[in-house]
Structures are given as structure tokens and as C-alpha cells.
Rosetta silent file (secondary structure, phi, psi, omega in degrees, C-alpha in Angstrom):
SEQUENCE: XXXXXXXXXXXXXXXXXXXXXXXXXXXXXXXXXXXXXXXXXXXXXXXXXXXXXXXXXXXXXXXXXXXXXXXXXXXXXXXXXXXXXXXXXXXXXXXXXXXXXXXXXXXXXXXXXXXXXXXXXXXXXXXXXXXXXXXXXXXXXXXXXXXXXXXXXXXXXXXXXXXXXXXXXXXXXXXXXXXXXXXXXXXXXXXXXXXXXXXXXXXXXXXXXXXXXXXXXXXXXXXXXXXXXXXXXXXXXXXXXXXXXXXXX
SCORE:     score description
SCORE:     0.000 S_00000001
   1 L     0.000  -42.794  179.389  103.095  128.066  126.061 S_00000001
   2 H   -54.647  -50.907 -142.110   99.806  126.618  127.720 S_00000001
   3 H   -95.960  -46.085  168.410  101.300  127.299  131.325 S_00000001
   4 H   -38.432  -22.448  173.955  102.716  130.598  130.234 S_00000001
   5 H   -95.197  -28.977  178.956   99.253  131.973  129.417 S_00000001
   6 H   -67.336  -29.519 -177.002   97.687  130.565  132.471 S_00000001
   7 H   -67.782  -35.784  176.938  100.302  132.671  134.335 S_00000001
   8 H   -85.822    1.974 -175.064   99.299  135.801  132.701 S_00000001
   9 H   -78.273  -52.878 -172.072   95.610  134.704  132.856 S_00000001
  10 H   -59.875  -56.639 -137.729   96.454  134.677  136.741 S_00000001
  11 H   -71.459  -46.925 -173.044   98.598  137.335  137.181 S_00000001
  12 H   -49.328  -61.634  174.636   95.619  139.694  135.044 S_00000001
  13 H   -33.457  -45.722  178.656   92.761  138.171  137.361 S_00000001
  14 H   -28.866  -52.097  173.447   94.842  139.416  139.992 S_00000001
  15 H  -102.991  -15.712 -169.186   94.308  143.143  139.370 S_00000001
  16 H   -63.701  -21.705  168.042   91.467  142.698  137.874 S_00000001
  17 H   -54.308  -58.585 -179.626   90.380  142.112  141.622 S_00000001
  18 H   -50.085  -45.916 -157.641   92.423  145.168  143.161 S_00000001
  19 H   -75.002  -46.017 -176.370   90.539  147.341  140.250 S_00000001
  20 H   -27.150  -35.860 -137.713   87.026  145.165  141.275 S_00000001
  21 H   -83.119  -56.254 -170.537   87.957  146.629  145.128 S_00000001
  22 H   -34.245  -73.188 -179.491   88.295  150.307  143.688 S_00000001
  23 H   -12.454  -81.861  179.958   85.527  150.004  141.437 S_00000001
  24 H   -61.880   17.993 -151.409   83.187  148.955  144.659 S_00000001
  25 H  -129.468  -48.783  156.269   84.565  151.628  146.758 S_00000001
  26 H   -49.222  -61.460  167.176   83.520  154.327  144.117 S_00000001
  27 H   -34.630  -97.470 -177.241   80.117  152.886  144.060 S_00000001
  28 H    -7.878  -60.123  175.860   79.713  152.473  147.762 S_00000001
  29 H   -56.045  -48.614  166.045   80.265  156.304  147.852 S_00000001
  30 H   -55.861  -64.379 -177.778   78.172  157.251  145.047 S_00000001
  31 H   -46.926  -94.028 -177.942   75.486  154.770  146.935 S_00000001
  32 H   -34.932  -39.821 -178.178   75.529  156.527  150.312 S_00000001
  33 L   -28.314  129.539 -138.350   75.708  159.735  149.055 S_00000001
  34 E  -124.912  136.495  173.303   72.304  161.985  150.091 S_00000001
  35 E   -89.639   93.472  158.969   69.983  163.717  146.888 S_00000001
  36 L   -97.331 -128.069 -164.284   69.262  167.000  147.832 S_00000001
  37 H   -69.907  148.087 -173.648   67.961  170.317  146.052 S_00000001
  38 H    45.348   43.814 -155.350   67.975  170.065  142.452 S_00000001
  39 H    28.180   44.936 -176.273   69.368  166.929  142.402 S_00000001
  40 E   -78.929  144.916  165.194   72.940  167.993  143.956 S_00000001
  41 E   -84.448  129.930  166.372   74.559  165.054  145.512 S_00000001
  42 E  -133.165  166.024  150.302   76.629  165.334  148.953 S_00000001
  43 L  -130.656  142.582  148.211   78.236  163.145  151.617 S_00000001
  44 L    62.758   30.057 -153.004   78.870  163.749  154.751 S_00000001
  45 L    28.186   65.294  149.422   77.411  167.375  153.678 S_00000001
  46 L  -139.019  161.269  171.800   79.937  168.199  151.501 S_00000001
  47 E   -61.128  123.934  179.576   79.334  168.188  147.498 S_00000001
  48 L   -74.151  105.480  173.238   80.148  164.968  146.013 S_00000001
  49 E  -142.728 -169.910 -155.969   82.109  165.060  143.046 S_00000001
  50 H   -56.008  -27.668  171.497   84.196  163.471  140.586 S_00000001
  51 H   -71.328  -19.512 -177.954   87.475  164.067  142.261 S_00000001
  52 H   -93.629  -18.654  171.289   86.273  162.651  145.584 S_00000001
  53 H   -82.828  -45.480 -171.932   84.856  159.543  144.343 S_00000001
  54 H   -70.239  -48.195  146.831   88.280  158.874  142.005 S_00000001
  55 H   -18.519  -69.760 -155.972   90.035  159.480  145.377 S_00000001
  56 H   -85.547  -28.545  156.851   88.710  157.194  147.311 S_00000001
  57 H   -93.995   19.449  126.180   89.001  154.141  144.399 S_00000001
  58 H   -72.688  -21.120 -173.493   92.768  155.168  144.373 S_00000001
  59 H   -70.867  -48.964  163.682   93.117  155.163  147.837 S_00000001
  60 H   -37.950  -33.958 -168.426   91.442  151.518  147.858 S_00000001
  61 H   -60.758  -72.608 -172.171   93.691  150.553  144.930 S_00000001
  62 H   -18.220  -74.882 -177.489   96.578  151.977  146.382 S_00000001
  63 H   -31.879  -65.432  155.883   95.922  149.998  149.605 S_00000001
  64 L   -82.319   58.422  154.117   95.848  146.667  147.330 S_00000001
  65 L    82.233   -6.255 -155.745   98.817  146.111  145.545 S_00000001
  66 E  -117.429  165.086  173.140   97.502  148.437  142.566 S_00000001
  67 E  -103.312  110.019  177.886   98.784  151.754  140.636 S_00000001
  68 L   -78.019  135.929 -168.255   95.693  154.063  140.176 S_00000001
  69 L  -120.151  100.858  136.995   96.221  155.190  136.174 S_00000001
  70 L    66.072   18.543 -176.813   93.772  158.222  135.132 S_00000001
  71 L   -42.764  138.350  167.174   90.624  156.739  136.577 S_00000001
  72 E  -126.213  169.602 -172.729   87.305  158.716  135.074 S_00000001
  73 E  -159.108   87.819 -172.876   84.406  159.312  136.712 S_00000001
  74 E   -78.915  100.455  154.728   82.116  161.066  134.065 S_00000001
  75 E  -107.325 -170.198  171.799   78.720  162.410  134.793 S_00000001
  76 L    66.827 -136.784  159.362   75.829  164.108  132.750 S_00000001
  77 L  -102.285   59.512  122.267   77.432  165.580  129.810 S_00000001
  78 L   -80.183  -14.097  168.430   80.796  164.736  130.586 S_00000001
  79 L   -65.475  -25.252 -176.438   79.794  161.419  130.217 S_00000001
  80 L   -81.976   -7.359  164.271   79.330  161.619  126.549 S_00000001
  81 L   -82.688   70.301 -163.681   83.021  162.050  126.235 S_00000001
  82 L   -23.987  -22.226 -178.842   84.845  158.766  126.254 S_00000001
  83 L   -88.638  -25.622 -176.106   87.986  160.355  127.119 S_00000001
  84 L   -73.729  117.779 -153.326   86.845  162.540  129.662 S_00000001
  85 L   -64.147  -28.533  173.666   88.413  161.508  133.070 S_00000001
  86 L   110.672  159.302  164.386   85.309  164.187  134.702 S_00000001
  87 L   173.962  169.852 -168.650   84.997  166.705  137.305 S_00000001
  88 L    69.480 -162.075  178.228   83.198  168.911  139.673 S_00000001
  89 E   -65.007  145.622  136.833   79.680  167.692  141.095 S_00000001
  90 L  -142.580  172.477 -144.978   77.807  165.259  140.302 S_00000001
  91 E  -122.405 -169.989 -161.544   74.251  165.081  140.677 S_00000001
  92 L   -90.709  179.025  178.922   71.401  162.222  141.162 S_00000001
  93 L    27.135   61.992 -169.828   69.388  160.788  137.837 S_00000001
  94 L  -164.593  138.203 -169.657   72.170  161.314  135.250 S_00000001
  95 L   -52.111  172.628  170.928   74.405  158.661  134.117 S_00000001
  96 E  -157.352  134.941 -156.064   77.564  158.512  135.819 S_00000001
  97 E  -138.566  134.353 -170.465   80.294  156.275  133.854 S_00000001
  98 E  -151.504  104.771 -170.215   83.265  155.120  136.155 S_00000001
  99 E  -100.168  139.015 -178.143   86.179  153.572  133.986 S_00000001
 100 E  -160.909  131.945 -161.540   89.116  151.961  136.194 S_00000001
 101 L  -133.444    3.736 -148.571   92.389  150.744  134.822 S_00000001
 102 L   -50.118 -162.510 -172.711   95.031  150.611  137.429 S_00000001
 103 E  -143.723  162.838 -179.941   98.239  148.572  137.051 S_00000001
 104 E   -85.602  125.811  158.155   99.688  145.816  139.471 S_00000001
 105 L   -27.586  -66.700 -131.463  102.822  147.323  142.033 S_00000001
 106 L   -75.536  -28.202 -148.074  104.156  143.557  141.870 S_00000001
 107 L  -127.190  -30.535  172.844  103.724  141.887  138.215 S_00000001
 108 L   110.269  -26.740 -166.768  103.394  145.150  135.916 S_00000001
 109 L   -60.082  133.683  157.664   99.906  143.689  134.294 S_00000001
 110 E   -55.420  163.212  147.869   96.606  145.927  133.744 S_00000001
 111 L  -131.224 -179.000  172.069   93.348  145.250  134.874 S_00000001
 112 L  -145.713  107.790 -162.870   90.178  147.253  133.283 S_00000001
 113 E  -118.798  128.430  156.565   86.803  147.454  134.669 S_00000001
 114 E  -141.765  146.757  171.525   83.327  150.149  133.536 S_00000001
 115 E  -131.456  175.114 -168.393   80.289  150.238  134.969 S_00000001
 116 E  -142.614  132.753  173.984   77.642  152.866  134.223 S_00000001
 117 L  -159.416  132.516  174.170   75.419  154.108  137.279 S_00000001
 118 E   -98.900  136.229  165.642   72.502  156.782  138.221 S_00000001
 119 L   -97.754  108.870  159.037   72.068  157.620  142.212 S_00000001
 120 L    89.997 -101.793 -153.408   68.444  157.424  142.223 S_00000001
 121 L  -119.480   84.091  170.089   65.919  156.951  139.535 S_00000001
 122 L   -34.537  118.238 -162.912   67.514  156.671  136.390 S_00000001
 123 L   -82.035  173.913  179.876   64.930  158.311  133.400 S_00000001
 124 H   -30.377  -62.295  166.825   63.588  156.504  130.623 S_00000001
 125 H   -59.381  -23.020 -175.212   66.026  157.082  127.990 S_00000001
 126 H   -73.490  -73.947 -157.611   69.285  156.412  130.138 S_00000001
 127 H   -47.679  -30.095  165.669   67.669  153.147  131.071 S_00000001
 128 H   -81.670    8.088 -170.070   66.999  152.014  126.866 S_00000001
 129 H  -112.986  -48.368  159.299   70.487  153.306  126.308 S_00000001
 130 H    -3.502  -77.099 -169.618   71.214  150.999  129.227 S_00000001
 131 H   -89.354  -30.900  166.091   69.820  147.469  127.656 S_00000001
 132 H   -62.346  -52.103  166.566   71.349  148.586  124.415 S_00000001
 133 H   -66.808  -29.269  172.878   74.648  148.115  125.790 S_00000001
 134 H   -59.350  -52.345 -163.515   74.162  145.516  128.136 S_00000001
 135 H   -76.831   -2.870  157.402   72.709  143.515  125.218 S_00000001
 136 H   -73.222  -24.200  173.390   75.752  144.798  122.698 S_00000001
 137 H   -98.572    3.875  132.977   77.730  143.624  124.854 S_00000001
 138 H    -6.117  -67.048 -152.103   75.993  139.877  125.073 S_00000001
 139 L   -90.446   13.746 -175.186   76.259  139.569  121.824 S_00000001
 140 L  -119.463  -21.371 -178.567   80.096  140.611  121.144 S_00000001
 141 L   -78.047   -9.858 -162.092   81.153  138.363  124.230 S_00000001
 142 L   -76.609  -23.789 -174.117   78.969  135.224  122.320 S_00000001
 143 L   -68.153  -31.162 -171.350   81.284  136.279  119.231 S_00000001
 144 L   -75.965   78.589 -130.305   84.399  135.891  120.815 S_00000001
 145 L  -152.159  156.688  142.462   85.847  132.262  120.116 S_00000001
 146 L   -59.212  124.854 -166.582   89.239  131.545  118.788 S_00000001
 147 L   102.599    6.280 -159.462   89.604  131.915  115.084 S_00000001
 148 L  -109.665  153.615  161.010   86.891  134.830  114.743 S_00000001
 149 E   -79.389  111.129 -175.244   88.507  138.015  113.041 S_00000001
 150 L   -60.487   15.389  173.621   87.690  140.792  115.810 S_00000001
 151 L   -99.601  -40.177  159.353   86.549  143.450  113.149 S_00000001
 152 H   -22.494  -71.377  165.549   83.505  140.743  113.179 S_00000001
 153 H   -55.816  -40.183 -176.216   82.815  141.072  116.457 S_00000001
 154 H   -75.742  -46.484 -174.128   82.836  144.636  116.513 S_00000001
 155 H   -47.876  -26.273  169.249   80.698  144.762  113.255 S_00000001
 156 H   -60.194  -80.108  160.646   78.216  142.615  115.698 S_00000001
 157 H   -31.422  -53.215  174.815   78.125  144.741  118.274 S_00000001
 158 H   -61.094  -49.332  161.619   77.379  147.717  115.761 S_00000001
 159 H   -36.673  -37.130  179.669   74.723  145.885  114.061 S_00000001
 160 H   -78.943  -13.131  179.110   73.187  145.483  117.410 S_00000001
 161 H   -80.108  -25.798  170.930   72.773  149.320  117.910 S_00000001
 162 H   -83.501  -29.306  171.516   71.539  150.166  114.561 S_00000001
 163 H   -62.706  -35.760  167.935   68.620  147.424  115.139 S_00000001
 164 L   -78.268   20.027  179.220   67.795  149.391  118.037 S_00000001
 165 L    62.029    8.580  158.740   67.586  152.448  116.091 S_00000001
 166 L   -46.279   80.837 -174.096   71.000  154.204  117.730 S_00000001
 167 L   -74.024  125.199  166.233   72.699  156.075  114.934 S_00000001
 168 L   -83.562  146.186  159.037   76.636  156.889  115.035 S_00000001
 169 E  -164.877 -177.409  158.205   77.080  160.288  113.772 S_00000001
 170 E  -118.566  151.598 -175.265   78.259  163.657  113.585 S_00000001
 171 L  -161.435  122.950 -173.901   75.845  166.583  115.190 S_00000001
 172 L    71.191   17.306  170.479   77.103  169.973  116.214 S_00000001
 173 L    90.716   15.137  167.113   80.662  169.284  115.607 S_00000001
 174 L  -165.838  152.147 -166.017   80.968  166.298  117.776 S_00000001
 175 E   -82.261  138.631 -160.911   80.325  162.660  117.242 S_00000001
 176 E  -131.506  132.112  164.527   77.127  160.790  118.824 S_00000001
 177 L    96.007 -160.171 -159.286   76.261  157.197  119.251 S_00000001
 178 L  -124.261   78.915 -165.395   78.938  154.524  119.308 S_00000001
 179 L   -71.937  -23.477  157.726   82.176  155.980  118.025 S_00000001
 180 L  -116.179  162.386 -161.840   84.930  153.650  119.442 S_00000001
 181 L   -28.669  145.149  175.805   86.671  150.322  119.262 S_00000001
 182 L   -71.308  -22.145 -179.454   84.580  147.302  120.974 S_00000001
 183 E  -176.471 -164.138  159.961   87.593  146.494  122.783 S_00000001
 184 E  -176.250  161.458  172.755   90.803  145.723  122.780 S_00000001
 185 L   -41.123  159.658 -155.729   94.127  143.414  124.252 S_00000001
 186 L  -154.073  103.007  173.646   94.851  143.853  127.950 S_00000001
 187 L  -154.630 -102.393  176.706   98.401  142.896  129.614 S_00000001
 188 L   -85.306   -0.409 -162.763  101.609  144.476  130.358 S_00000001
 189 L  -159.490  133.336  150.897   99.927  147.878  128.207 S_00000001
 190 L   -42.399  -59.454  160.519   96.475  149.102  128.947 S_00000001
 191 L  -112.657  127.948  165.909   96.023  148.492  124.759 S_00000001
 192 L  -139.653  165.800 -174.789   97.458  145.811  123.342 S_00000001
 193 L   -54.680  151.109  -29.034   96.875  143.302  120.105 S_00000001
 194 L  -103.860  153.441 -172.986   94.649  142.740  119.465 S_00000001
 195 E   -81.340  147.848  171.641   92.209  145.472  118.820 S_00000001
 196 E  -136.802  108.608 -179.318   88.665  145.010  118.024 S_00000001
 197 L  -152.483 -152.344 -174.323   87.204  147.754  116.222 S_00000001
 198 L   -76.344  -21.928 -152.734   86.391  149.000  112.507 S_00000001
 199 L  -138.368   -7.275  160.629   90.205  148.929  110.840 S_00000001
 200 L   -47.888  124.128  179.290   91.275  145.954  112.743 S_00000001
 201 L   -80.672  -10.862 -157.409   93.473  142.972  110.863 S_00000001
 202 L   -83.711  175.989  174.444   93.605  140.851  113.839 S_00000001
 203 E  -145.828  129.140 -149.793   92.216  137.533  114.405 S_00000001
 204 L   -85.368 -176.907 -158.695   91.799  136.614  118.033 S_00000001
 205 L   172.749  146.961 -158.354   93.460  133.164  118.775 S_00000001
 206 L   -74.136  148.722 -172.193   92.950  131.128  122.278 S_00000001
 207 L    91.235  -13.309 -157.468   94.903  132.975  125.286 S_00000001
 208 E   -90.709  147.513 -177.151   94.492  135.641  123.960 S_00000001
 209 E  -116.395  109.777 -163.940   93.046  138.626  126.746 S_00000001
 210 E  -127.461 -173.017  175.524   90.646  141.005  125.809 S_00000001
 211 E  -102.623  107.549  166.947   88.032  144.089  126.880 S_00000001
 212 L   -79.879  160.143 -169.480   84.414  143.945  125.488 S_00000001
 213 L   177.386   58.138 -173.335   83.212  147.638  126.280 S_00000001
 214 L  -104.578  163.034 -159.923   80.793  149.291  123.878 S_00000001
 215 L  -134.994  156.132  152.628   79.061  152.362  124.731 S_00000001
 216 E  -102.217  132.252 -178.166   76.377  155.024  123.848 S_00000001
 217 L  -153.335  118.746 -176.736   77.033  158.780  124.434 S_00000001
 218 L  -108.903  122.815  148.403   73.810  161.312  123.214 S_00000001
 219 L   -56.091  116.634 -170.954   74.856  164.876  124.020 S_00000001
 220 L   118.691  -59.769  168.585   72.246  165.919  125.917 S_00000001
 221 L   -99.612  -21.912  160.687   70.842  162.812  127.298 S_00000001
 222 L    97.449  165.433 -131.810   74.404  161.289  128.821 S_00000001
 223 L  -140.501  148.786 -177.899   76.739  157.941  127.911 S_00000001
 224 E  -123.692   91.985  151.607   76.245  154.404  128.855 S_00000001
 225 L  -139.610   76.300  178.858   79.556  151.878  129.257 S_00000001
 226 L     1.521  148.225  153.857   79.863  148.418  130.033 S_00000001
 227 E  -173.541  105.752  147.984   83.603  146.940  129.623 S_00000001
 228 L  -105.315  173.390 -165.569   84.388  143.541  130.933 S_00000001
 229 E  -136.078  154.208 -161.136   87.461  141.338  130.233 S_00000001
 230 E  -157.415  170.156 -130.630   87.610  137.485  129.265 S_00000001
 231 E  -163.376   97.925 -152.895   90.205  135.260  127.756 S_00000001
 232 E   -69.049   94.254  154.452   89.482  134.344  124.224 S_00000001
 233 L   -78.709 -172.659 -172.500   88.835  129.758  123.496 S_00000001
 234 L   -81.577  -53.734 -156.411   87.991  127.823  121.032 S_00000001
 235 L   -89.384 -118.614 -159.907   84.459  127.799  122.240 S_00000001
 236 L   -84.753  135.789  161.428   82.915  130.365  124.655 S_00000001
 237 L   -35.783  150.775  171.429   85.282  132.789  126.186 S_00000001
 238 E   -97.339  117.067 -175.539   86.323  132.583  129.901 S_00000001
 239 E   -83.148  144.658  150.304   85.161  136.110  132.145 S_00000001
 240 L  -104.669   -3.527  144.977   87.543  137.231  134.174 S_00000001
 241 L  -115.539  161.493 -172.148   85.376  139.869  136.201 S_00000001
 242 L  -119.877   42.240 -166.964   83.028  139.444  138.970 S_00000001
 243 L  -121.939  103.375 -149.741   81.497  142.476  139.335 S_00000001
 244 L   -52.241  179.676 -159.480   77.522  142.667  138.992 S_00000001
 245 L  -144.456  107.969  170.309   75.465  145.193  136.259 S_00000001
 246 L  -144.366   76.636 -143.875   73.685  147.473  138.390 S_00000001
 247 L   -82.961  -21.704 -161.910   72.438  151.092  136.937 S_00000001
 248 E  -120.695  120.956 -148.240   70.390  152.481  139.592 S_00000001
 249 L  -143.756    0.000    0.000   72.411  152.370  143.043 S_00000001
């Protein structure tokens, strides 16, 4: 059983690379990319938007071994939509949320990578929405041990957002604040056991591979989300990405 999990530990690392490649390829673009009037973005004077940056991390994928699945690449308020994959321009000093999930050509396995990024000076409020997630999502990877029930962990993570004074709610007919699951299982299915959210039963158990990922999304002000993936021990989990925390690019 032990070698059998190292093989899917491997095989997962695997894409989790290919999706690393996208990931920085998406960036890279967003990163070159020129601010002009009213903070429209272009390259290569043309307007930069969400379909040409999710191009160009499928093309990368493609190129390595990977299946691009539904990549988003949220800014503004489209960002505040977890679901929304994004579109049209996007502009400097506004969150920009870039979710990447492909699948491996060769072995069938997921891998799932988010970053959160601004092209130029990210404002005040992005940047506290920022350090709330980075530091929810500290404290739900220190939770993450074999043996922990994973509605814990999420219950962690929530705790840490209400200390910072975040509020989940609903306002104007759509839900604010930090509305979904902290994570969940990650293998041959994008979600798999076990989930870690509010109505979860599971209890996480060593080998086991999962996604920490918690988010903020303020209508109005724009969504912040982190989501790395690590392989559940008795003591501290093992990360399996290698991709740096960087909001202002």
C-alpha cells in the first residue's frame, strides 16, 4: 500500500509541475504586459485579456504532457465569483485570480494550482484580503496531520477570517466572504474524498492528497485565492507545489 501511494504521490507531483509551467506562463504575460490609460492592460499593443492569458497556459500545458481543463482567469469583479472561468480585459490594480487544473495525457491524474495577482500596485484592501488568506491558509496546512477530521480544519481556517473581522454572508442576492470548501481530494477526479469543508464526515488518514485553497471575494473590492496541494502524515503534511506567493507582479 506504502509503494502504491508513493506512486500516486509521484505520478500527482508530476502534473502538478506541467500545471506549475502553465501557471508561470500566465504570470509571465500578465508581468510584461504595459499599464496604460485608465488602467487598461495590453501586450504587444493589443488588449490583454482573460482569454489570451488562459491561451497561452494551455498552450504551455499542452506542450507538457498536460490536458488544459476550464482554466479561470478572473479579474475585478469577476473575481468574486469562484466559479467564474473570466473574460474580456483585464486591467492593472485589481485582483486577478488564476485557477489551473489540467490533467496528465500519460497517467490520467490532476494537478491544481491558484495564485492571486495585481499588475502594478495592488490597493490597500486587496493587499489585507491578501494576508488573510495567506495566513488562513498557514493555519489549515498546520491542521492537516493524519487522524484530524477535515471539517476541523476547515472550521480553522474560518475561525481565522472571522478574527480578522471578514464576515461570510449574503448582500444583494449574492454571497460575500468565504463561501466554499477549504479544500478537497485530488487524483484521478479534480474532487475527490475527502472533502474539507462545513458538512464533511471525512477524516483525513496518511496518503491521503489534498488542496488547501481558501479565499475572500467582496463584491466591489475583488477575490483573493491561494490553493496549494500536500499529502496528508502523521505529523506535518508534505507540499507538493513549488510555486512562490507573489501578489504584485
Amino acid at each position: 500500500r506504502r509503494q502504491r501511494q508513493m506512486c500516486i504521490r509521484d505520478r500527482i507531483k508530476r502534473i502538478l509541475e506541467i500545471t506549475q509551467q502553465g501557471l508561470d506562463a500566465g504570470i509571465a504575460l500578465i508581468r510584461k504586459s504595459k499599464i496604460k490609460t485608465k488602467g487598461q492592460l495590453f501586450y504587444r499593443d493589443q488588449a490583454l485579456t482573460s482569454e489570451r492569458v488562459r491561451a497561452e497556459i494551455h498552450t504551455e500545458i499542452s506542450q507538457n504532457g498536460g490536458i488544459p481543463c476550464n482554466t479561470i482567469v478572473a479579474g475585478g469583479e469577476q473575481a468574486c465569483d469562484p466559479h467564474e472561468r473570466g473574460h474580456g480585459r483585464l486591467k492593472a490594480h485589481q485582483s486577478i485570480i488564476i485557477d489551473v487544473f489540467p490533467r496528465s495525457e500519460s497517467t490520467g491524474y490532476f494537478g491544481d494550482i491558484t495564485r492571486t495577482v495585481v499588475r502594478g500596485k495592488a490597493p490597500q484592501a486587496i493587499q489585507n484580503l491578501y494576508q488573510a488568506v495567506s495566513a488562513a491558509q498557514k493555519t489549515g496546512l498546520k491542521q492537516i496531520r493524519s487522524g484530524t477530521k477535515a471539517i476541523d480544519v476547515h472550521q480553522a481556517v474560518q475561525n481565522i477570517f472571522i478574527e480578522l473581522g471578514y464576515r461570510t454572508e449574503r448582500h444583494k442576492g449574492h454571497m460575500q466572504g468565504f463561501f466554499h470548501g477549504t479544500g478537497h481530494g485530488l487524483g484521478l477526479e479534480i474532487h475527490e474524498a475527502p472533502g474539507i469543508g462545513s458538512v464533511t464526515q471525512d477524516t483525513l488518514q496518511t496518503g491521503h492528497v489534498v488542496t488547501v485553497e481558501p479565499g475572500l471575494y467582496y463584491p466591489g473590492l475583488g477575490g483573493v485565492r491561494l490553493e496549494d496541494v500536500v499529502v496528508v502524515q502523521d505529523k506535518r503534511p508534505k507540499k507538493l507545489t513549488n510555486y512562490p506567493h507573489e501578489l504584485e507582479i
